[in-house]
PDB file as gemmi writes it, atoms N, CA and C in Angstrom:
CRYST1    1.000    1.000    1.000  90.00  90.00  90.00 P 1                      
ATOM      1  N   UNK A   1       0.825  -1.185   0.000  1.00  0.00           N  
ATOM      2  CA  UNK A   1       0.000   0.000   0.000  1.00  0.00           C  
ATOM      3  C   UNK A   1       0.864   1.243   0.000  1.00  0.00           C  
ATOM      4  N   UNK A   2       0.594   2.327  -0.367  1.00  0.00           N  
ATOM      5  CA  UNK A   2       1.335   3.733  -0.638  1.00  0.00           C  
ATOM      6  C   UNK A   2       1.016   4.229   0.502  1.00  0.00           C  
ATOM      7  N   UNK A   3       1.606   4.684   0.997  1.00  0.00           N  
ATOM      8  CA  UNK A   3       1.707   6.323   2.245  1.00  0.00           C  
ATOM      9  C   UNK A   3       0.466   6.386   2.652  1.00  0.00           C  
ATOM     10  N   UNK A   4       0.470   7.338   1.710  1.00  0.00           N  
ATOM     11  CA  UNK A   4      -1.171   8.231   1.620  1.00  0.00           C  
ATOM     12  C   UNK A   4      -2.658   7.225   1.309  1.00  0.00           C  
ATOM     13  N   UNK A   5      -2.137   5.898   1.160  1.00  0.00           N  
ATOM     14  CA  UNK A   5      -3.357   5.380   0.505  1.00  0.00           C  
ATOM     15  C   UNK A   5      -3.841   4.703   2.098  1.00  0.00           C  
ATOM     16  N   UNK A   6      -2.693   4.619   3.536  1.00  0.00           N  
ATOM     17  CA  UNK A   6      -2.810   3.901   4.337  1.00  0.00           C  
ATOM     18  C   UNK A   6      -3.538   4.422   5.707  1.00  0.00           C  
ATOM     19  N   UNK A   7      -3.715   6.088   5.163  1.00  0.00           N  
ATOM     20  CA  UNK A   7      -4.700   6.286   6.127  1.00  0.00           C  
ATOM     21  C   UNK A   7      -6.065   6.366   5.955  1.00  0.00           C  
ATOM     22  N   UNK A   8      -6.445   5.659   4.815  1.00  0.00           N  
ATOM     23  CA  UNK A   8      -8.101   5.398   4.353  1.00  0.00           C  
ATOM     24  C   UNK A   8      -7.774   3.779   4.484  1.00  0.00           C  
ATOM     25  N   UNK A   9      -7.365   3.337   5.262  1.00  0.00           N  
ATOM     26  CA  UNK A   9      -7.362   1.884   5.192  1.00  0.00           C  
ATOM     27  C   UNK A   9      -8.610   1.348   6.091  1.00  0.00           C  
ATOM     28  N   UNK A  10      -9.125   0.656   6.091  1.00  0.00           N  
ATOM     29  CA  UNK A  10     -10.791   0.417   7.332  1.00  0.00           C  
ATOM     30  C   UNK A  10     -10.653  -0.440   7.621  1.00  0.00           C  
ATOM     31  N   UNK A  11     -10.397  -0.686   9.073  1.00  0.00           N  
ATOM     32  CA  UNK A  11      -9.751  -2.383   9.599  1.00  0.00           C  
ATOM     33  C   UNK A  11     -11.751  -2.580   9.629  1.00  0.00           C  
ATOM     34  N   UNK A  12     -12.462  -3.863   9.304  1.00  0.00           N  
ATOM     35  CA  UNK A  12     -13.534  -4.291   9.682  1.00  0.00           C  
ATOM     36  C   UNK A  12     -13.414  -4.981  10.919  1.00  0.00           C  
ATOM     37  N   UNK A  13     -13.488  -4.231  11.404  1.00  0.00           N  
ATOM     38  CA  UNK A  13     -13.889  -4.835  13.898  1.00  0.00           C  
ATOM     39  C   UNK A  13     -14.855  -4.102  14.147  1.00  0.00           C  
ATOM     40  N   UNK A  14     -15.016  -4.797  15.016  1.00  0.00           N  
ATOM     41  CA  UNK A  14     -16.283  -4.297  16.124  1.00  0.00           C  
ATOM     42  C   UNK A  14     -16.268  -2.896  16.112  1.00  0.00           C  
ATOM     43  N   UNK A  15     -15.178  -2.215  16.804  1.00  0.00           N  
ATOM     44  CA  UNK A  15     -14.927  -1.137  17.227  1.00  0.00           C  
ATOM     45  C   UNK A  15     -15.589  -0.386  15.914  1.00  0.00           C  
ATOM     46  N   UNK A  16     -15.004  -0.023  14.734  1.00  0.00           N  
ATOM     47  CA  UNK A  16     -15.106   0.681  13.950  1.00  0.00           C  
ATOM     48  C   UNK A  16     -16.553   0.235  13.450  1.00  0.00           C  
ATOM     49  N   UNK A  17     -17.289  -1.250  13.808  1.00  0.00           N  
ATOM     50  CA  UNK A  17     -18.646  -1.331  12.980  1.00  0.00           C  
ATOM     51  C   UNK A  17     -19.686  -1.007  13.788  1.00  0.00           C  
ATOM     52  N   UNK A  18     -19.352  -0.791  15.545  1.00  0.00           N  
ATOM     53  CA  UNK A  18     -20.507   0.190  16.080  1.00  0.00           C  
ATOM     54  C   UNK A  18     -19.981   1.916  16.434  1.00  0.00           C  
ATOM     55  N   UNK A  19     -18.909   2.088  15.794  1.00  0.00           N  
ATOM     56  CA  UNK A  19     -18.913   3.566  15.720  1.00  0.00           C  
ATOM     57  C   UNK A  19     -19.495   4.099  14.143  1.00  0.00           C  
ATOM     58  N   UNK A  20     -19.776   3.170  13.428  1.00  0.00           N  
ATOM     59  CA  UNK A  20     -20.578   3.557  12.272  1.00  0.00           C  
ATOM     60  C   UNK A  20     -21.732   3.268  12.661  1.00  0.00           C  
ATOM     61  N   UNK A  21     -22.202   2.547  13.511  1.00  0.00           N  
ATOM     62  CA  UNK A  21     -23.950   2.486  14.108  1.00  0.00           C  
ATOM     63  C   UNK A  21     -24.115   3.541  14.927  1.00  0.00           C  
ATOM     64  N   UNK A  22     -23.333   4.322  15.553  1.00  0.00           N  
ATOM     65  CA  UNK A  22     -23.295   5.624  16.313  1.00  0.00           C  
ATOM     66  C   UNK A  22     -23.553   6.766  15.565  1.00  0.00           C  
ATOM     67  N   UNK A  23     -23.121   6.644  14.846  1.00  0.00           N  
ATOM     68  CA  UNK A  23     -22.950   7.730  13.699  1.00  0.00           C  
ATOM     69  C   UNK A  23     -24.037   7.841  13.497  1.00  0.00           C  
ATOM     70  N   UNK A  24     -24.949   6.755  12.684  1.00  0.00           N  
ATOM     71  CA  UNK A  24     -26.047   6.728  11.998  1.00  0.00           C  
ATOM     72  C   UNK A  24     -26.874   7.098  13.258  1.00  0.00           C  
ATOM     73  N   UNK A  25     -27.041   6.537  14.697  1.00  0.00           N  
ATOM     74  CA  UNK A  25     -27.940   6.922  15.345  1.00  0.00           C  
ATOM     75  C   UNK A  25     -28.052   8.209  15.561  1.00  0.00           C  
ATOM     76  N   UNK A  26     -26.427   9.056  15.746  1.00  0.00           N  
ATOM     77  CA  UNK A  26     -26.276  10.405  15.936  1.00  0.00           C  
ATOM     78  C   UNK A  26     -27.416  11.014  14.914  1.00  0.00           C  
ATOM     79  N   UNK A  27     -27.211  10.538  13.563  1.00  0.00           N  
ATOM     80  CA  UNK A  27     -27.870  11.637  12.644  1.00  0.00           C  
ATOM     81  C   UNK A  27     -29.139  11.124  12.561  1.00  0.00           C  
ATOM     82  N   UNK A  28     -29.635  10.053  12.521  1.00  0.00           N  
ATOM     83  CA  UNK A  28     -31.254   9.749  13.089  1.00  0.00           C  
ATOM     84  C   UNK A  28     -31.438  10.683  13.929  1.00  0.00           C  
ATOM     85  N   UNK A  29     -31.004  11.138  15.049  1.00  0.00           N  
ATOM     86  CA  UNK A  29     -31.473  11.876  16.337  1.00  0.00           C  
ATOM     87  C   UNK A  29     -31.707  13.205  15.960  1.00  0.00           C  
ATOM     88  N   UNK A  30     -30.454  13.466  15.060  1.00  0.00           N  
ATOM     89  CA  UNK A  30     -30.800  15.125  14.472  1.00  0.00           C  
ATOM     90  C   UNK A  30     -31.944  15.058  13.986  1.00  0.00           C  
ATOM     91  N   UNK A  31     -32.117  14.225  12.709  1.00  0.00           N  
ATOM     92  CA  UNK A  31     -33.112  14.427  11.859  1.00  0.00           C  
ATOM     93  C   UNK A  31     -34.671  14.845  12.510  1.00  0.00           C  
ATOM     94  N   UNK A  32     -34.360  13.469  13.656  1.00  0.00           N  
ATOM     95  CA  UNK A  32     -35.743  13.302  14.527  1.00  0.00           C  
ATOM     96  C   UNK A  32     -36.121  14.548  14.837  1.00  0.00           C  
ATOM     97  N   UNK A  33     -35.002  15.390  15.961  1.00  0.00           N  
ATOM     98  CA  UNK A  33     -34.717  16.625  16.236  1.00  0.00           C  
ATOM     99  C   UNK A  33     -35.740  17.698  15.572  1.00  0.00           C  
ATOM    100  N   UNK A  34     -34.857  17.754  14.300  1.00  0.00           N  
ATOM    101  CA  UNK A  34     -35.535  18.930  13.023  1.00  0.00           C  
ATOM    102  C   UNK A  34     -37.429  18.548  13.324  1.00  0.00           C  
ATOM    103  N   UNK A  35     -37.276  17.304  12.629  1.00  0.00           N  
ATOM    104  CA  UNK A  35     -38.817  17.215  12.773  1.00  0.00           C  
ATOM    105  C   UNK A  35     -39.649  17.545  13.589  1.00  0.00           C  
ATOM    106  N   UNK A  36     -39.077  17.220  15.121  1.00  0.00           N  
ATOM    107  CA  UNK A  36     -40.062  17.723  15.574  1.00  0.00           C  
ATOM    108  C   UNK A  36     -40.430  19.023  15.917  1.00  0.00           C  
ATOM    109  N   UNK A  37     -39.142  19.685  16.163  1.00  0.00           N  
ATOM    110  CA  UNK A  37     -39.251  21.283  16.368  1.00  0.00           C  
ATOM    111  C   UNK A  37     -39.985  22.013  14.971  1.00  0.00           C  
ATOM    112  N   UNK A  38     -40.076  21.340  14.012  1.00  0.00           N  
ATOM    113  CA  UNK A  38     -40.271  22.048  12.648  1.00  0.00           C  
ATOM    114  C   UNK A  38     -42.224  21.805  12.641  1.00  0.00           C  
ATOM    115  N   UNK A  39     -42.554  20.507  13.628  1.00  0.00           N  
ATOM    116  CA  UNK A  39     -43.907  20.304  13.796  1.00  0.00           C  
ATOM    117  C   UNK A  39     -44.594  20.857  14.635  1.00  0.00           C  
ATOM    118  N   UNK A  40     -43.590  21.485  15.692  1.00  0.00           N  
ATOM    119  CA  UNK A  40     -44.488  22.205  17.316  1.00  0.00           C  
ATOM    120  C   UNK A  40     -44.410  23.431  17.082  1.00  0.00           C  
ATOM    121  N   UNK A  41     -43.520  24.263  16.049  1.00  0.00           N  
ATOM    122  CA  UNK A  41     -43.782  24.865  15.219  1.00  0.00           C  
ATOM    123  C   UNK A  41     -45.036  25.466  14.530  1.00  0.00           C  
ATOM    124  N   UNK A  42     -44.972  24.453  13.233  1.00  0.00           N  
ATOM    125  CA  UNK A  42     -46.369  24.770  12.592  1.00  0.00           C  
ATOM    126  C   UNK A  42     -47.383  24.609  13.423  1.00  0.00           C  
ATOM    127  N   UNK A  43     -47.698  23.745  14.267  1.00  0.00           N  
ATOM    128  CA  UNK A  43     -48.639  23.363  15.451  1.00  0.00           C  
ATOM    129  C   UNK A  43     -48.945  25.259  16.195  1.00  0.00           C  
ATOM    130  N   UNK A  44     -47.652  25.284  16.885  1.00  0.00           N  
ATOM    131  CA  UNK A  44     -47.944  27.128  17.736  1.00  0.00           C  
ATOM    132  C   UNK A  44     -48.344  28.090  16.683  1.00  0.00           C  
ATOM    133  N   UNK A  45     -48.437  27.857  15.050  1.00  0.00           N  
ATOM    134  CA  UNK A  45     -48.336  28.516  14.202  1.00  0.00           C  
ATOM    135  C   UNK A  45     -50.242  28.875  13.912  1.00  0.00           C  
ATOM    136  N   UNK A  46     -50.620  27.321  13.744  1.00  0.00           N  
ATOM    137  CA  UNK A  46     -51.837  27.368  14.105  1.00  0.00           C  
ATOM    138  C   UNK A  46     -52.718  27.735  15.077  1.00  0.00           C  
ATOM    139  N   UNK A  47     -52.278  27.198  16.032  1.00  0.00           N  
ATOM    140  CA  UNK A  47     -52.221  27.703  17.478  1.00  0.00           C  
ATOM    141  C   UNK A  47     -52.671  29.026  17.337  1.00  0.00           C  
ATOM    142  N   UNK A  48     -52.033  30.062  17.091  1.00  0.00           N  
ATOM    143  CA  UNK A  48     -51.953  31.585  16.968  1.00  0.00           C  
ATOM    144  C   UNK A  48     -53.209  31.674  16.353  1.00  0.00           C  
ATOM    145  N   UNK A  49     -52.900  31.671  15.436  1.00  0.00           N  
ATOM    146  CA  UNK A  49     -54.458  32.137  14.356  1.00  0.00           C  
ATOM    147  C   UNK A  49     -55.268  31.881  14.579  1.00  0.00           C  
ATOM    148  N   UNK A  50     -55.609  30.261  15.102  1.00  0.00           N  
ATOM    149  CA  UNK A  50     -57.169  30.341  15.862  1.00  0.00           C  
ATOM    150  C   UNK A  50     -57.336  31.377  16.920  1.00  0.00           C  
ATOM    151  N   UNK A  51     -56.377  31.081  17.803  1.00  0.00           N  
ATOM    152  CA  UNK A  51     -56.672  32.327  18.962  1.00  0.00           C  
ATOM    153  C   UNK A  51     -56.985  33.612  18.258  1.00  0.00           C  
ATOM    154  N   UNK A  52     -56.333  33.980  17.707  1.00  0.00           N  
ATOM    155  CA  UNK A  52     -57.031  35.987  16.987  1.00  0.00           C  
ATOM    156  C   UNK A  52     -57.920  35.688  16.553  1.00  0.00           C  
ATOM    157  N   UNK A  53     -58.670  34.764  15.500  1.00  0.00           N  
ATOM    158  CA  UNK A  53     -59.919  34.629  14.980  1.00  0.00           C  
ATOM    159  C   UNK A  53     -60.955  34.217  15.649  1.00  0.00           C  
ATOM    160  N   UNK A  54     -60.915  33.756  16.897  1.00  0.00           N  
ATOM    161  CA  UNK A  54     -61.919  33.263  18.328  1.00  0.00           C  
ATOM    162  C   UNK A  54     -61.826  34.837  18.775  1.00  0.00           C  
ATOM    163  N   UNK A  55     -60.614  35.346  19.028  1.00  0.00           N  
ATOM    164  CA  UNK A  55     -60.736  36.394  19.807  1.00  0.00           C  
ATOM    165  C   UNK A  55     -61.525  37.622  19.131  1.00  0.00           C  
ATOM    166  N   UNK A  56     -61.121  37.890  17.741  1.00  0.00           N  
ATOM    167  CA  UNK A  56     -61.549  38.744  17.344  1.00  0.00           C  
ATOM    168  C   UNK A  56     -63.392  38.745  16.906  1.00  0.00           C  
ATOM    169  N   UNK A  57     -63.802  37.384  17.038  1.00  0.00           N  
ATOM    170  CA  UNK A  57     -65.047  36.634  16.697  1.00  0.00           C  
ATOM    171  C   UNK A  57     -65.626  37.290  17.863  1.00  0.00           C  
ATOM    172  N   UNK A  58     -65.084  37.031  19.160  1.00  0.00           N  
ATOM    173  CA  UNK A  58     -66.105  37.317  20.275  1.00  0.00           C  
ATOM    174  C   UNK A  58     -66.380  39.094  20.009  1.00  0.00           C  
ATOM    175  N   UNK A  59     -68.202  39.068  20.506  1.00  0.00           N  
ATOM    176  CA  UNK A  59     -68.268  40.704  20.151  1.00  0.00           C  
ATOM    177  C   UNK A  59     -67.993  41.481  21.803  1.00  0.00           C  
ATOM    178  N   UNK A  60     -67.770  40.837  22.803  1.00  0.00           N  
ATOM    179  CA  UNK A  60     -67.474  41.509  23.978  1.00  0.00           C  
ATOM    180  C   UNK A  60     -65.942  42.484  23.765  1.00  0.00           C  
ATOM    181  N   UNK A  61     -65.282  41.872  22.972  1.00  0.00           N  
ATOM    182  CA  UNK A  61     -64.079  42.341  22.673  1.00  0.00           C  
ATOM    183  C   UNK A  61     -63.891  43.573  21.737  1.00  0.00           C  
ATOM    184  N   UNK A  62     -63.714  44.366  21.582  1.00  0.00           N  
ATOM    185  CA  UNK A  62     -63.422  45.676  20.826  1.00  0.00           C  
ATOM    186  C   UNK A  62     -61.910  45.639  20.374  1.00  0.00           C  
ATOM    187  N   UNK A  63     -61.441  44.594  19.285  1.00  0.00           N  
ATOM    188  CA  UNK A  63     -60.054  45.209  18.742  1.00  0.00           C  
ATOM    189  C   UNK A  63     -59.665  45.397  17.776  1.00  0.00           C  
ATOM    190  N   UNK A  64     -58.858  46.040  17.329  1.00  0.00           N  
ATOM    191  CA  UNK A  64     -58.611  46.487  16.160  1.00  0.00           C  
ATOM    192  C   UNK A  64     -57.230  46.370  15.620  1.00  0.00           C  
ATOM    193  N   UNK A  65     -56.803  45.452  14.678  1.00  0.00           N  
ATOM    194  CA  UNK A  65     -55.469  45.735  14.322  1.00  0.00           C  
ATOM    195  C   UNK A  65     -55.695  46.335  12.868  1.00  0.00           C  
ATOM    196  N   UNK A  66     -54.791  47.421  12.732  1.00  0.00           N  
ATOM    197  CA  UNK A  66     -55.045  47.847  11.333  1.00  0.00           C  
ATOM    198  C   UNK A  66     -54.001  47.506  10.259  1.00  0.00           C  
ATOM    199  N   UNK A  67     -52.870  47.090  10.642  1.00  0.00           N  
ATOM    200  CA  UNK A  67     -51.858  46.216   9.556  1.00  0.00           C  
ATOM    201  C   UNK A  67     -51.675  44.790   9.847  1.00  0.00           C  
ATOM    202  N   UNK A  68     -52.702  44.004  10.440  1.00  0.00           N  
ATOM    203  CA  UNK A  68     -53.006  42.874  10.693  1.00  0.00           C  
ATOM    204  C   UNK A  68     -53.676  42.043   8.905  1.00  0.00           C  
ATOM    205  N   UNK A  69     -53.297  41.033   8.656  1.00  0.00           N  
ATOM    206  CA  UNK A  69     -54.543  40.656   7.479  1.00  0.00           C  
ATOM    207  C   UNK A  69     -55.567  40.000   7.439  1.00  0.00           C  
ATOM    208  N   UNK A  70     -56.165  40.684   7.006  1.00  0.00           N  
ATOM    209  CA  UNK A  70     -58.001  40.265   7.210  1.00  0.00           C  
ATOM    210  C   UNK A  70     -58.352  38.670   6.602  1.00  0.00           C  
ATOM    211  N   UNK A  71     -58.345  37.900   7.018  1.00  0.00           N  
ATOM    212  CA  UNK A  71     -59.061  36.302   6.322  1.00  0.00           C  
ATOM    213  C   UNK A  71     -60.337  36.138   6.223  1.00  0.00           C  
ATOM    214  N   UNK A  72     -60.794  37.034   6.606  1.00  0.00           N  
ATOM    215  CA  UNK A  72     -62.407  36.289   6.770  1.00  0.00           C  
ATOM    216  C   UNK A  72     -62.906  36.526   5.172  1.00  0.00           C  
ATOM    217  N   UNK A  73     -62.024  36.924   3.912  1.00  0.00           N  
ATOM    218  CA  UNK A  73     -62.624  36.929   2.839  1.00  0.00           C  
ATOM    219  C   UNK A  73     -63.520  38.128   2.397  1.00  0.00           C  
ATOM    220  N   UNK A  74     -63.550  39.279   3.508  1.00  0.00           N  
ATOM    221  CA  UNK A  74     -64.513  40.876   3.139  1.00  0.00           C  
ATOM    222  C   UNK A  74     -63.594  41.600   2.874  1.00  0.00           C  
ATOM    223  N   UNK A  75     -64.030  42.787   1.739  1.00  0.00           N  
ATOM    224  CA  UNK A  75     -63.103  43.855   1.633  1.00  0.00           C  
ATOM    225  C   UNK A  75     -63.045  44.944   2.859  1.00  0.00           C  
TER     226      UNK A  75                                                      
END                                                                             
């Protein structure tokens, strides 16, 4: 083997075949990670908007946002 070719050499052992199952779990965990923060997310996202549209629905309430955007579909 050459020099340079001997530090890409991959002994197959244990050692090195559950630090590649580590690995993979590491980045499973991220992924998991992303997902879920990216779902509780859209979830508080929804969250929000019902609340202003309940809130703004009730007529006890008097509010007004004026650079807010209107959904209910009226000009």
């Amino acid at each position: 083997m050459e020099q340079g070719a001997q530090r890409f050499a991959v002994k197959a052992d244990a050692a090195t075949h559950f630090a590649w199952i580590r690995t993979r779990l590491a980045l499973e965990r991220t992924l998991m990670a992303g997902v879920r923060t990216a779902t509780a997310l859209i979830g508080f996202g929804f969250t929000i908007v019902q609340f202003f549209q309940r809130f703004a629905s009730n007529e006890a309430v008097n509010m007004r946002f004026p650079a807010a955007p209107d959904t209910s579909g009226s000009p």
